[in-house]
C-alpha positions as CSV (number, residue, x, y, z in Angstrom):
1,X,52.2,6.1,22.1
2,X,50.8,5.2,18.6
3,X,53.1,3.0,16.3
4,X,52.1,4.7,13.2
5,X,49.8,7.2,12.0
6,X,46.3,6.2,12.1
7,X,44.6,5.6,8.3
8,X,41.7,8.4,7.9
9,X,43.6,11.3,9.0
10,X,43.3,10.2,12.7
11,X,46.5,12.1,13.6
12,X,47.6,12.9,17.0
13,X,50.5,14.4,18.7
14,X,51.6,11.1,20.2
15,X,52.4,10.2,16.2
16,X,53.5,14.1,15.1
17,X,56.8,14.9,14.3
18,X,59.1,13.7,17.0
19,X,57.4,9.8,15.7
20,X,58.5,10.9,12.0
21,X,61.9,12.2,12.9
22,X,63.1,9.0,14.6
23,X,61.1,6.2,12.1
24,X,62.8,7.9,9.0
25,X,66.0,6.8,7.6
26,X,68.6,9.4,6.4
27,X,67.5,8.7,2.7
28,X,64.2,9.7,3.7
29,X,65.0,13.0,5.5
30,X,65.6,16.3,3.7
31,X,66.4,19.1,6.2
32,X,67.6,22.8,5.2
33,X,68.4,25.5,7.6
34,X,66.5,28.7,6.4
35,X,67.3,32.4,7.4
36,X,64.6,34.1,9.1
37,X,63.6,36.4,6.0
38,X,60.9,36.8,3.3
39,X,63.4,35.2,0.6
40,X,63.4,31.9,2.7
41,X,60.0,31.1,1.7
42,X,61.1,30.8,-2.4
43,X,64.1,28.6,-0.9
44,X,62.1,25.9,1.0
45,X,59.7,26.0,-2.5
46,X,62.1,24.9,-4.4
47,X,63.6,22.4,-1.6
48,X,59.9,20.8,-1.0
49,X,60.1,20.2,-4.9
50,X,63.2,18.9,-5.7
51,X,63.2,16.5,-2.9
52,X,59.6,15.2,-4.1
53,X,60.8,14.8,-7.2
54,X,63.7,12.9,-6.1
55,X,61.8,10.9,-4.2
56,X,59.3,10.0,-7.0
57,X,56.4,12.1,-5.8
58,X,56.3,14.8,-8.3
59,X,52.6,14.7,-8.0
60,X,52.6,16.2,-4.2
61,X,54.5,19.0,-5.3
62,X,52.1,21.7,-5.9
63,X,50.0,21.0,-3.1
64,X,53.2,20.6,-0.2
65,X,54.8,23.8,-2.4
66,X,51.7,26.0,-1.1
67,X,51.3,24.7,2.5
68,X,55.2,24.9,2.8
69,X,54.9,28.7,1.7
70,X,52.6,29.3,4.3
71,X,54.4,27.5,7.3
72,X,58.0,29.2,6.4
73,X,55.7,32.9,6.1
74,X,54.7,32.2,9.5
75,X,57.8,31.1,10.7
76,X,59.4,34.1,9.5
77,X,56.7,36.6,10.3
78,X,55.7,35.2,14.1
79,X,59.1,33.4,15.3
80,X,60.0,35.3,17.9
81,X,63.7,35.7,18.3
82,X,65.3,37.0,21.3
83,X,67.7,40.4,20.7
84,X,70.7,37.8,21.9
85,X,69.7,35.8,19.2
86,X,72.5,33.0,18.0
87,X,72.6,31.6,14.7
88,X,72.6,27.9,16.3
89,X,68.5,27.8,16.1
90,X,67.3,28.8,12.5
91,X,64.3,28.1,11.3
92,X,64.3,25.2,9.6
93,X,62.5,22.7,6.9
94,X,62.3,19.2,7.4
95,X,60.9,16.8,4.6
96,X,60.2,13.1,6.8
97,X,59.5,10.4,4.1
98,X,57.5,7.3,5.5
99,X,55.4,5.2,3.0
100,X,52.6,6.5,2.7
101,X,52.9,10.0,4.2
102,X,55.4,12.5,3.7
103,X,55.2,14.8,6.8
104,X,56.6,18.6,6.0
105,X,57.6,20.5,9.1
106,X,58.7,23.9,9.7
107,X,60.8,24.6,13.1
108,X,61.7,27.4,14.9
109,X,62.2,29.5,17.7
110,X,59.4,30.2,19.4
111,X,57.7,28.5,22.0
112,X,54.5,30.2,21.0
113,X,51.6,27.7,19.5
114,X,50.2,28.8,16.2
115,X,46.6,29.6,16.8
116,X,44.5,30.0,13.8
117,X,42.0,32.1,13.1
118,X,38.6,32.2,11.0
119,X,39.9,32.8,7.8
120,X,39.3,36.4,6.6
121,X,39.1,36.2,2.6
122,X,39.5,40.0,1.6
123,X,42.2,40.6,4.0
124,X,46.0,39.7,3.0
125,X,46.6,38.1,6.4
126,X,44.8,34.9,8.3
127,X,44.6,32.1,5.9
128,X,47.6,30.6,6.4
129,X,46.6,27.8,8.9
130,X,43.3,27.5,6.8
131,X,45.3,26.7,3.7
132,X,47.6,24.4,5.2
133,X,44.6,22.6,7.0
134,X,42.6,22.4,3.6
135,X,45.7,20.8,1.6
136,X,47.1,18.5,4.1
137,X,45.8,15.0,5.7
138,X,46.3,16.7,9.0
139,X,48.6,19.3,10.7
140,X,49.1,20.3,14.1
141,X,53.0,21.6,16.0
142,X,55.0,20.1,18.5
143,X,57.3,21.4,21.0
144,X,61.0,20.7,20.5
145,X,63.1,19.3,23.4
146,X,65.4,21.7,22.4
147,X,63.0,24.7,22.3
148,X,60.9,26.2,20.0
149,X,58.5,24.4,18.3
150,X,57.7,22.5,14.7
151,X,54.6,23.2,12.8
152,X,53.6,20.1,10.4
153,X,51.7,19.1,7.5
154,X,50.7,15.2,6.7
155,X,50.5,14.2,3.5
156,X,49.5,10.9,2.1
157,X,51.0,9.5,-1.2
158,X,49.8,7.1,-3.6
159,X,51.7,4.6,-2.4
């Protein structure tokens, strides 16, 4: 296993989102539970951009505001969620700060890997993964030890 991510984009899953989530400290970490629902998607918006801004990278925010929109719409629209469904496994958005990336990540549910698609430009659906792809450093999911999975995007700062 890597010790950090690899300068150039060179991301793997050995240095994903379970790396992020143990090397950042608490003052570093924004988490917030969302409810599986179309409204979410506003919510984590506004999350990604406060905590940039808190965290003095203000100039991320447009860019991780988009990709963020399009991993909690997936998460809402694909997560599959059993009918005995409890509340203890929400989807849920998780802002890792580690100079000089910030890693976005979107868990939920479902144990099924995204899988994106050639982009289809006059249809409404499918350009989710490309958009995320084209904004971030690097993307890609893990599987949670707990279940479900967490979709993430890499970005690097100016730091």
């Amino acid at each position: 296993m890597s010790d950090e991510p690899k300068p150039g984009g060179q991301l793997t899953r050995d240095v994903g989102f379970g790396w992020f989530r143990r090397a950042a400290g608490a003052s570093d970490t924004t988490m917030c539970p969302l409810a599986p629902q179309a409204d979410s998607v506003k919510t984590a918006r506004d999350v990604t951009r406060t905590t940039l801004q808190q965290w003095g990278l203000s100039e991320l925010s447009d860019d991780a505001a988009l990709v963020v929109s399009e991993l909690v719409t997936n998460a809402v629209r694909y997560a599959l969620y059993p009918a005995n469904r409890s509340d203890d496994r929400p989807i849920t958005l998780t802002l890792l700060r580690i100079a000089p990336h910030v890693l976005l990540a979107v868990s939920d549910p479902s144990d099924q890997a995204p899988s994106p698609v050639q982009p289809d430009f006059v249809s409404e659906h499918g350009r989710g993964l490309y958009i995320v792809e084209t904004y971030s450093q690097a993307w890609g999911w893990d599987a949670l030890d707990e279940g479900g999975k967490a979709v993430w995007a890499l970005f690097r700062t100016g730091d």
